[in-house]
Every structure is written in structure tokens, then in C-alpha cells.
N, C-alpha and C positions, 0 to 999 in steps of 0.2 A: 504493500500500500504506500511506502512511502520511501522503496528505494532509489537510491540516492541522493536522496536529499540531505540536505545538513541544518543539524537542530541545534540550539543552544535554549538549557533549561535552566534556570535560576532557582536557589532553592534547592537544588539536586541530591545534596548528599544525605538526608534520609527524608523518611515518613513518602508524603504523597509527591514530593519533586522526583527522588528513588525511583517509584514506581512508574511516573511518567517516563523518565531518563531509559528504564529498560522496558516497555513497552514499544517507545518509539527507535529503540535500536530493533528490538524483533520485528519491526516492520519494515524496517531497511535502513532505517536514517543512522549518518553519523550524526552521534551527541555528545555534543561538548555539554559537560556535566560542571555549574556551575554552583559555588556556594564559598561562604565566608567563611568555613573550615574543610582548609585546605586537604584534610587527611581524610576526611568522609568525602570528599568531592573524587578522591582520589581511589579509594577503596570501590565505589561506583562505578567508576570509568573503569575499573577492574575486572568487577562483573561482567561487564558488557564487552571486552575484549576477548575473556573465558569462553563466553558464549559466542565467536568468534565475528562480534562487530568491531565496529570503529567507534571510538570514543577520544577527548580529551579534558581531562580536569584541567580547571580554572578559579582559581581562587577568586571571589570579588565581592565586594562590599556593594550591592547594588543600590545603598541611596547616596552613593559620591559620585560625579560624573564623571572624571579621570578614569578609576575605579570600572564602571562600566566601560567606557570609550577601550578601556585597554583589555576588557575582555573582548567585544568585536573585534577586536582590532586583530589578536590573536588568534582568535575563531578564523580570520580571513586566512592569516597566515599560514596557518594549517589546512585549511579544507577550503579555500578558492575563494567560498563565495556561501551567502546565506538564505534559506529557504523560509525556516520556520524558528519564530523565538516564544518559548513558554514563561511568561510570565508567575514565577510559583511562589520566588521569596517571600517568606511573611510570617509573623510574630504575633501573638496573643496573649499578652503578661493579665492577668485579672486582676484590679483594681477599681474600686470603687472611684465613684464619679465624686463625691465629695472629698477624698484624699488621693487624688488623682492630680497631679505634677504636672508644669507646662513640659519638663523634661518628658515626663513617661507618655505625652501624646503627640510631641513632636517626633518621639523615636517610634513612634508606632506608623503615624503618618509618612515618616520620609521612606521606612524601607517597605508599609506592604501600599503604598500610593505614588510618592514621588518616584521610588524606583521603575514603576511603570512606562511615568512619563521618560523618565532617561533611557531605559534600555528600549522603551516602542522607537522614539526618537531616532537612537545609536542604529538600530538596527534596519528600521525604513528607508533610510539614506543611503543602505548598503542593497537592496534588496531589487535590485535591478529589472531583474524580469519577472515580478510580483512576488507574494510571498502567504504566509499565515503569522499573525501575531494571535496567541491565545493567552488568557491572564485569568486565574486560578481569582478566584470571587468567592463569595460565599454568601447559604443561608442568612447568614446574620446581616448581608444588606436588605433582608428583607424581613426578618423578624427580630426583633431587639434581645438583646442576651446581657441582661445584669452581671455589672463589675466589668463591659468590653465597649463599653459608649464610645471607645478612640480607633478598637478595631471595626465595629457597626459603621462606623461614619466612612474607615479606611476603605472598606468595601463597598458599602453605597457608593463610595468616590472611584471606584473602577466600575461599576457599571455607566455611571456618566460619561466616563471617558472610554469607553469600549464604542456606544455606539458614536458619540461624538468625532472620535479617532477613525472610526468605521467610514463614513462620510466623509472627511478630510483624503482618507486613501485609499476609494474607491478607485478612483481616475487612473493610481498607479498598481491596480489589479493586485493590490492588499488584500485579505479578509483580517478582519479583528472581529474575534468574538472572547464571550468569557465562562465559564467552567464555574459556578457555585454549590460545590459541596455541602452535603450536609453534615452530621456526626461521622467522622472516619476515625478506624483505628488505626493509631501512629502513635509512634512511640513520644512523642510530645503529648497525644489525648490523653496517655497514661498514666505522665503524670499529675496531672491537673483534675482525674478522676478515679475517685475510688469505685470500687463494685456494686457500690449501693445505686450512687449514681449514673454508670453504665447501663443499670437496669432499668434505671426511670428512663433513660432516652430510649432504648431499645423499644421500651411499652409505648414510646408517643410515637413510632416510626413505623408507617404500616405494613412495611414490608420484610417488619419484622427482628429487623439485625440492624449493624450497624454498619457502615461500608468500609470495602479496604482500599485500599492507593489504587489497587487494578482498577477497581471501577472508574475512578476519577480518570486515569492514562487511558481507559477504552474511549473513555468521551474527549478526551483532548487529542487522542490519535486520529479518530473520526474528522475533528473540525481542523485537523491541519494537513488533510490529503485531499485530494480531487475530489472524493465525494463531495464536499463540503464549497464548492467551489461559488456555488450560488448561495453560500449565508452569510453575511456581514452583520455585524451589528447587533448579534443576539446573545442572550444570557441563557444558556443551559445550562438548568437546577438539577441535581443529580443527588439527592439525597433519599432514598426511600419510599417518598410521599410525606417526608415530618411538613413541611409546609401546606400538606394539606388538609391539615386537623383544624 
């Protein structure tokens, strides 16, 4: 579905960026396997070479622009030229809205919002003969989740800019679309929930279970191949059915 092309995913070195990273190498793509520690981005790229794809770790701080600039930069270096960039980076510290820091909502904001704008940016510039931008969203832009007020807003603010972004780069035969998970297990949800609370979301999800990273990489493998070629601009909820209780 997606051979030869070349991916760069942010986010990559575990939970749901992982599982995008080796989904879209079994589908053909090289994937530059991107994330702010260097040894899980690397351990990644591992995988997917094992499994006898093409991969490159790349360290990067996605809400610095240097920082990104110098991951494209290096994506090109290696592999020519760029096809598809997954927008995955992103952070959910839980903190209450009334002892909530300008510090703890501008670092929530720069890497799972700003970083959008910088690497959509970084990488449309380079994307010559069109491409797929998809950016990892979630439930919580659309239903509010106490103690995450800075990531709720972070995420509303990538649906805005999906479709808005979408329209902008039409013309140069872009798609921008965005991926909103629901409850996934990742080794980040685990810690943040004990079993009591595993249970309660499980029971509000009608399908029963909670989702894994596969599920989230089959819907983002989908929107960054030629199937996908006439959607721009849409937000695909992927989460069970929880949104629709």
C-alpha cells in the first residue's frame, strides 16, 4: 500500500507513534522514526530493519524549529525526498485547571500544537509532487476530560488546523487529515491509570475494550496511501464508539 514511499513519524519511539512507525514500514514505507529520546527512536528503527524494512532514527525536539528543520533536513539526506509526515508527538501531564502553570500549558501547547504547525510547515515545502500530512488528535477535542483543559484545547487546536491546513494545500495535491483516538493502551495510559479505572472506561466504550496503537497505524496507514487520495480535511474518530454515549 505504501511502497516506496518515505514517512517521517514524530513521536515514534513508543506507545501509538511505535505502532504507527511499524505498521507503515509493513506497508512499504521507509520510516524515519522520530522522537526526543534518542534510544527508543533508535531501538524502533531496529525493529523495522529486523523485519527487513528501511528505517532511520532521528532525535528531535518537535516544538523548536531548528530542531525540526534539521530533522527534514536529514530525512532528505537519506531517502531523497518526502511522501508522508505523521504528526504523533504529544504529552498529557494531568493537572488541575486551578493549579495549572503558564509553564505547564505552554509546554503542552508548543509540542502537541505548535509542533504541528512547524513540522506540517518543514515538510510541505519539501513535498514536491504532493504528499499526506496526518496528525494524531484526539477524543478529548471533542469531549472534555478533567485535570487536561491545556491538552483538550491542544487538540481542538489540531482539528482547526487540519482542515484549515487542508485548504491552504489543496492546490499542491497535499491531503491533511487527523486520527482522534480514543482510550489506547500505551505504556504512558498505564501509568496514569490504575485497574479500577481501566474498567470504568472499558464499560463506557461500546465496543467493549480499549484500543491498541494497531488500531490507531491501520487508520493512519489508510489516510496516507492512494486510497485516501480524495479526503482532505477530515477528522477520523477511532475510538470504540466512547463518543457515542
Amino acid at each position: 500500500m505504501l511502497k516506496d514511499k518515505i514517512a517521517v513519524v514524530t513521536g515514534a519511539g513508543k506507545g501509538i507513534g511505535r505502532g504507527i512507525a511499524l505498521v507503515l514500514a509493513r506497508e512499504g514505507a521507509a520510516v524515519v522514526v522520530s522522537d526526543i529520546i534518542e534510544d527508543d527512536a533508535i531501538k524502533v528503527a531496529g525493529e523495522i530493519e529486523e523485519s527487513g524494512g528501511k528505517a532511520l532514527a532521528i532525535p528531535c525536539d518537535v516544538s523548536k524549529k531548528d530542531s525540526v528543520d534539521s530533522l527534514i533536513n536529514q530525512s532528505l539526506e537519506k531517502f531523497g525526498s518526502l511522501d508522508i509526515l505523521v504528526n504523533n508527538a504529544g504529552v498529557y501531564p494531568f493537572v488541575s485547571f486551578a493549579d495549572m502553570t503558564e509553564e505547564d500549558w505552554d509546554k503542552v501547547l508548543d509540542i502537541n500544537l505548535k509542533s504541528i504547525f512547524l513540522c506540517s510547515q518543514a515538510a510541505a515545502r519539501v513535498m514536491k509532487s504532493g504528499g499526506k500530512i496526518v496528525s494524531i488528535s484526539s477524543i478529548a477535542s471533542f469531549v472534555g476530560f478533567s485535570g487536561l483543559t491545556h491538552y483538550c484545547a491542544s487538540k481542538g487546536g489540531i482539528n482547526g488546523l487540519t482542515r484549515a491546513l487542508a485548504l491552504e494545500l489543496a492546490t499542491s495535491k497535499i491531503n491533511v487529515n487527523a486520527v482522534a483516538p480514543g482510550a489506547i493502551s500505551t505504556p504512558g495510559s498505564s501509568v496514569v491509570s490504575n485497574e479500577e479505572a481501566v474498567k470504568q472506561t472499558v464499560a463506557a466504550i461500546p465496543w467493549g475494550r480499549q484500543g491498541e496503537p494497531e488500531d490507531i497505524a491501520e487508520a493512519v496507514a489508510f489516510l496516507a496511501s492512494s486510497r485516501a487520495d480524495y479526503i482532505t480535511g477530515q477528522v477520523l474518530v477511532v475510538d470504540g464508539g466512547y463518543i457515542l454515549r
